[in-house]
C-alpha positions as CSV (number, residue, x, y, z in Angstrom):
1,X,-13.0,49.7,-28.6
2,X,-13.9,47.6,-25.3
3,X,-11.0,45.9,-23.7
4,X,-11.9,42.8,-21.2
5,X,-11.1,43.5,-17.8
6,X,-10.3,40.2,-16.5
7,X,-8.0,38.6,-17.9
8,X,-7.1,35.1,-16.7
9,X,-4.1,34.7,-19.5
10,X,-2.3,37.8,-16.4
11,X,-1.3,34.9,-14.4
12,X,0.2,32.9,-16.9
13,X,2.9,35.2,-18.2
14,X,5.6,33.9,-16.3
15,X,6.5,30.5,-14.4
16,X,7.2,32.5,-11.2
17,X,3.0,33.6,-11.8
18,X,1.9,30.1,-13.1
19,X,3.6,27.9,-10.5
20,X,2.0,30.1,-7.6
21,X,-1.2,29.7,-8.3
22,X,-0.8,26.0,-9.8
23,X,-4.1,24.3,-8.8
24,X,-2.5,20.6,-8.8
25,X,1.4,19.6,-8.4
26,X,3.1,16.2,-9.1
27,X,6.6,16.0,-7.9
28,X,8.7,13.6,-6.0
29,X,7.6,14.4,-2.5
30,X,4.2,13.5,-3.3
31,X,5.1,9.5,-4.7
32,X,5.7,6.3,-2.8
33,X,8.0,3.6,-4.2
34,X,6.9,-0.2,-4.5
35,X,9.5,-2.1,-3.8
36,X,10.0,-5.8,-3.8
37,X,12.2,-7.4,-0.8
38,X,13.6,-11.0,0.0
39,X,16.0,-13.2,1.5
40,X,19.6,-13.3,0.1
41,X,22.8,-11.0,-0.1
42,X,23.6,-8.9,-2.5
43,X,20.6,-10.3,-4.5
44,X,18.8,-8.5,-7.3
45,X,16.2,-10.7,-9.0
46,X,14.7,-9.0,-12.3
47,X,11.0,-9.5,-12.2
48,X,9.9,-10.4,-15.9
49,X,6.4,-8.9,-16.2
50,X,7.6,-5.5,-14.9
51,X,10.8,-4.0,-16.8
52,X,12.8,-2.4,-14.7
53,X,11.6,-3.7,-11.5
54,X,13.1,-6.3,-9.3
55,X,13.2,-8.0,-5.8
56,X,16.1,-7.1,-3.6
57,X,17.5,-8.7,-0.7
58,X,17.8,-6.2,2.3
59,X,21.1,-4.6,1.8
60,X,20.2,-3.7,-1.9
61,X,17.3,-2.9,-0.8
62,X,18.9,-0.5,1.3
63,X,20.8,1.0,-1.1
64,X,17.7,1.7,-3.6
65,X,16.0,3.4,-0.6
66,X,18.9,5.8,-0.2
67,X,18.8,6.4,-3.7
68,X,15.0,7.1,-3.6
69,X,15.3,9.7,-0.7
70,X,18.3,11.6,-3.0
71,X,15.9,12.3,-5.8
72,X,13.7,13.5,-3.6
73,X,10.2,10.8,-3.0
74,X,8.7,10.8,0.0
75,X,8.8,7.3,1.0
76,X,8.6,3.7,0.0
77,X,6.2,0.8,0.5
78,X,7.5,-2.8,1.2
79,X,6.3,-6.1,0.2
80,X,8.1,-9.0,1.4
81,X,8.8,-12.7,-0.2
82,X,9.5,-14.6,2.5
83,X,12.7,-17.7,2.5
84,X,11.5,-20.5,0.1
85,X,9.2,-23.5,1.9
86,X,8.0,-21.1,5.1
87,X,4.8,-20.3,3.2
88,X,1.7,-21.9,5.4
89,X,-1.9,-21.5,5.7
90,X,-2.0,-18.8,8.4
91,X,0.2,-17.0,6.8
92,X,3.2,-17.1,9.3
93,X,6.0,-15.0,8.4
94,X,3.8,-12.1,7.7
95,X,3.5,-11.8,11.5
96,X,6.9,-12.9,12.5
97,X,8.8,-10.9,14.7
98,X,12.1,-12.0,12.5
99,X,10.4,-11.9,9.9
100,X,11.6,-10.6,5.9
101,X,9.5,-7.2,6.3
102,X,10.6,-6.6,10.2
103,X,14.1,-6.6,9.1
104,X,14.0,-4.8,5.9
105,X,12.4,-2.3,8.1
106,X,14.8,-1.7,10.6
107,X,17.7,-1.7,8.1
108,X,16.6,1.0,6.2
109,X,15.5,2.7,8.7
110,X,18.6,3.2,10.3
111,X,20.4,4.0,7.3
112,X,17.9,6.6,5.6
113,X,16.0,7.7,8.9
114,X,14.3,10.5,7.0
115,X,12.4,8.5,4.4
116,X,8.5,7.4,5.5
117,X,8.6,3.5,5.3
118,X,5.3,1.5,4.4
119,X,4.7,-1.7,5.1
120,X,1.8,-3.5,2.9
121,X,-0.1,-5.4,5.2
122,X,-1.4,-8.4,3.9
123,X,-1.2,-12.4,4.2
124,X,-1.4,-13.5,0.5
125,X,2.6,-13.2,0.0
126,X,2.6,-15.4,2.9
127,X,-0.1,-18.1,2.5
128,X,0.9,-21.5,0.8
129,X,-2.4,-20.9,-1.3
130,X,-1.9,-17.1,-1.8
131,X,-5.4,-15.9,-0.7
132,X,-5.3,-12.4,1.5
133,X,-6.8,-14.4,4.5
134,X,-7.3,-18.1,6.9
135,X,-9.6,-20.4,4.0
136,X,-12.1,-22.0,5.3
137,X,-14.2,-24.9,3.2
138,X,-12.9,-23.3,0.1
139,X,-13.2,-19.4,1.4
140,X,-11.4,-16.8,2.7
141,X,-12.7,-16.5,6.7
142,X,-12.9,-12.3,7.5
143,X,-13.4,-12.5,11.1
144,X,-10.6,-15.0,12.0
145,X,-7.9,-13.1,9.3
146,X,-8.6,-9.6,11.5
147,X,-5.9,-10.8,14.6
148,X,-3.6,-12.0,12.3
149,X,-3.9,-8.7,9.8
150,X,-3.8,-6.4,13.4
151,X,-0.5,-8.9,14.6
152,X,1.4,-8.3,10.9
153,X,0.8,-4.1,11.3
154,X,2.1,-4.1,15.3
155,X,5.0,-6.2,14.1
156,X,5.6,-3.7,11.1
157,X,5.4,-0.3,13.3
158,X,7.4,-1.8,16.2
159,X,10.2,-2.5,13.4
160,X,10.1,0.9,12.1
161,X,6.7,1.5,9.8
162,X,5.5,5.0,9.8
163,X,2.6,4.0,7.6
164,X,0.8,0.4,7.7
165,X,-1.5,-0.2,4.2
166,X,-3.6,-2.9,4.5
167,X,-4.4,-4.5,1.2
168,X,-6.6,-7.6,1.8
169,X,-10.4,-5.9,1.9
170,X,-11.3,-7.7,4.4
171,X,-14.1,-6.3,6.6
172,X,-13.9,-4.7,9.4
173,X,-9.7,-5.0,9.1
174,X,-9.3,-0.8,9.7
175,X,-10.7,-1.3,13.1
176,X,-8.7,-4.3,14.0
177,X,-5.6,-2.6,13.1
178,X,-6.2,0.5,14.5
179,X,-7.2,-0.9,17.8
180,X,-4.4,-3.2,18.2
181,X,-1.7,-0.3,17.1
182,X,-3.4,2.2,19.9
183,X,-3.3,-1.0,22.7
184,X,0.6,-1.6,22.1
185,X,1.2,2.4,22.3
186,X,1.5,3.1,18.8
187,X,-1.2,5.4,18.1
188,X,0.9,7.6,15.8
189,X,1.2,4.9,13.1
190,X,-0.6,6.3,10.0
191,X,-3.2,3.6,8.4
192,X,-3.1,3.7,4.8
193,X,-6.4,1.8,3.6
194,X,-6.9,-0.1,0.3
195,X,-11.0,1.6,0.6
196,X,-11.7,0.5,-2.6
197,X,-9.6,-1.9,-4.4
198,X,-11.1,-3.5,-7.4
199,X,-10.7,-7.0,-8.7
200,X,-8.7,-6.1,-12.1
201,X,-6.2,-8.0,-14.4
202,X,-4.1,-5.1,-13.7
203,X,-2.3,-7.4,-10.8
204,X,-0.7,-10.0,-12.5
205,X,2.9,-8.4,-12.8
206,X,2.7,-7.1,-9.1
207,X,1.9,-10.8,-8.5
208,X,4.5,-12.2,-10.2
209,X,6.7,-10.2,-8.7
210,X,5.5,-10.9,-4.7
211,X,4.5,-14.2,-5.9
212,X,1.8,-13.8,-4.6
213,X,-1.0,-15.5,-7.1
214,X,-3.6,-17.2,-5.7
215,X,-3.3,-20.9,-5.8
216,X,-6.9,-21.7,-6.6
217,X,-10.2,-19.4,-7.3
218,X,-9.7,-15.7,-7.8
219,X,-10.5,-12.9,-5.1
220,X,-13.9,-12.0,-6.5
221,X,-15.5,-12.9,-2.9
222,X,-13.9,-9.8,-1.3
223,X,-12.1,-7.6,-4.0
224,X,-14.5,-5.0,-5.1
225,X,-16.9,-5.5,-8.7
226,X,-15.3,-3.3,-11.1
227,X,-19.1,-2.6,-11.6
228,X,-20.0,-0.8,-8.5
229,X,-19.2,2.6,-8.0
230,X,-21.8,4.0,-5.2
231,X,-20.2,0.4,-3.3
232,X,-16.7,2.2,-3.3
233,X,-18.2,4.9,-1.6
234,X,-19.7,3.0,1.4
235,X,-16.1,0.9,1.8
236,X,-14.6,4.0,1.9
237,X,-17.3,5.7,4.7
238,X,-16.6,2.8,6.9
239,X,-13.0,2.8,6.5
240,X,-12.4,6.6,7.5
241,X,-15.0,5.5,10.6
242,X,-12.9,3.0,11.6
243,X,-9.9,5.3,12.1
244,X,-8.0,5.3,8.1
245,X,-5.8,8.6,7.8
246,X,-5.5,8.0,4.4
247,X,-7.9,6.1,1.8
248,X,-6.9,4.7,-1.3
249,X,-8.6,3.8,-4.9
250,X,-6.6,0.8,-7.0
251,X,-5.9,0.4,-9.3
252,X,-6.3,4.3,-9.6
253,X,-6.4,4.5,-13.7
254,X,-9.4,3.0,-15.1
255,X,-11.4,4.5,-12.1
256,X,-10.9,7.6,-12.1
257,X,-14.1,8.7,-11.6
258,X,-14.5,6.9,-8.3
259,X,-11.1,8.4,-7.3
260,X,-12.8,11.8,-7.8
261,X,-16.0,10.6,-6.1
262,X,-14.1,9.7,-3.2
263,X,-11.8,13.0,-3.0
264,X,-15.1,14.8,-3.4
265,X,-17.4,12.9,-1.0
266,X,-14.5,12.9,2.1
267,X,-12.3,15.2,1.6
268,X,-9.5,12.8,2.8
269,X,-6.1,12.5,2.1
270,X,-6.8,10.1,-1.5
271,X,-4.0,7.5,-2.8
């Protein structure tokens, strides 16, 4: 009688065996935390359309950082809701030097030094009309949204950012950053690009909760057609060309066979 001589089932006799030559690993260290911040003391603000989730002012915020490095995640991504009436149409306090995200930023990063801070980068929490950009006779104007995009992510890393993530799509926005972060001597901050982020229903609890809806019209004109796939692949090309470390796919779910497009085409670090 013929026994096989490979025998794949050898490596899976034993965790010690199967965790060495795991092909894929999902623990803590590999996961970012959303988290919701905004004006107030000792404010925690349950968030309705996500259980579980709410917005904190700074010092609880704080605290929930500290409790995020104990179990062991790598780092946390901010989103700001800025004090109640400061909302214009350029967006304002994104770019502020006082602003909600500046300060959230330094406070937690003098109090958990060794967790990686992100800071979403993006006007529509900050806009009276809650579109990702300047509007223009009814549209959102790319070119003239790029300073104030760049301005928002020098702010953030000055405060304390490791990571800036801009979220908006607009074109060309990688390259604006990027330059603007190298010209102020911050060349080590990591970009984090929204490649290819799809217009999906998925955001309505996220955008409850950084109140951050759109006051008119949707974001069709520059969020990606859940239809296109090969599309998601040339955002993504000119992103990593204009200096992205890291590219990401959202919402990640319901594509996943872009997200594996993209991790097979580049090769890039993939969020």
């Amino acid at each position: 009688m013929s026994y096989p001589i490979t025998r794949p089932r050898r490596l899976r006799r034993t965790e010690a065996l199967r965790a060495m030559v795991r092909e894929t690993d999902l623990s803590p260290d590999r996961l970012v935390l959303p988290l919701f911040v905004t004006e107030g003391e000792g404010l925690r603000r349950e968030i309705p359309s996500m259980p579980g989730c709410a917005r904190l002012s700074v010092d609880l915020l704080v605290e929930e950082c500290a409790r995020a490095r104990a179990l062991g995640l790598a780092g946390v991504i901010l989103f700001g809701i800025p004090a109640e009436g400061t909302k214009d149409a350029a967006g304002t306090p994104a770019y502020a030097e006082d602003g909600i995200i500046p300060r959230a930023l330094r406070a937690v990063k003098e109090e958990v030094p060794d967790l990686s801070l992100w800071a979403d980068v993006c006007l529509c929490e900050y806009t009276d009309h809650g579109h990702c950009g300047l509007v223009r006779d009814g549209g959102v104007a790319n070119d003239e949204t790029l300073p104030l995009l760049a301005r928002a992510a020098v702010v953030y890393a000055r405060a304390g950012a490791d990571v800036v993530a801009p979220s908006d799509m607009m074109d060309g926005r990688v390259g604006a950053i990027r330059a603007a972060l190298d010209e102020d001597g911050l060349p080590d901050t990591v970009i984090v690009s929204y490649a290819a982020k799809y217009c999906s229903a998925f955001y309505g609890p996220f955008r409850d909760a950084a109140d951050s809806a759109p006051r008119f019209g949707d974001r069709r004109a520059y969020q990606m057609d859940p239809a296109n796939a090969r599309e998601a692949l040339r955002e993504t090309a000119l992103d990593i060309e204009e200096g992205a470390d890291v590219v990401m796919v959202k919402p990640a779910l319901p594509y996943l066979d872009v997200l594996w497009r993209v991790k097979d085409e580049f090769g890039m670090p993939t969020a």
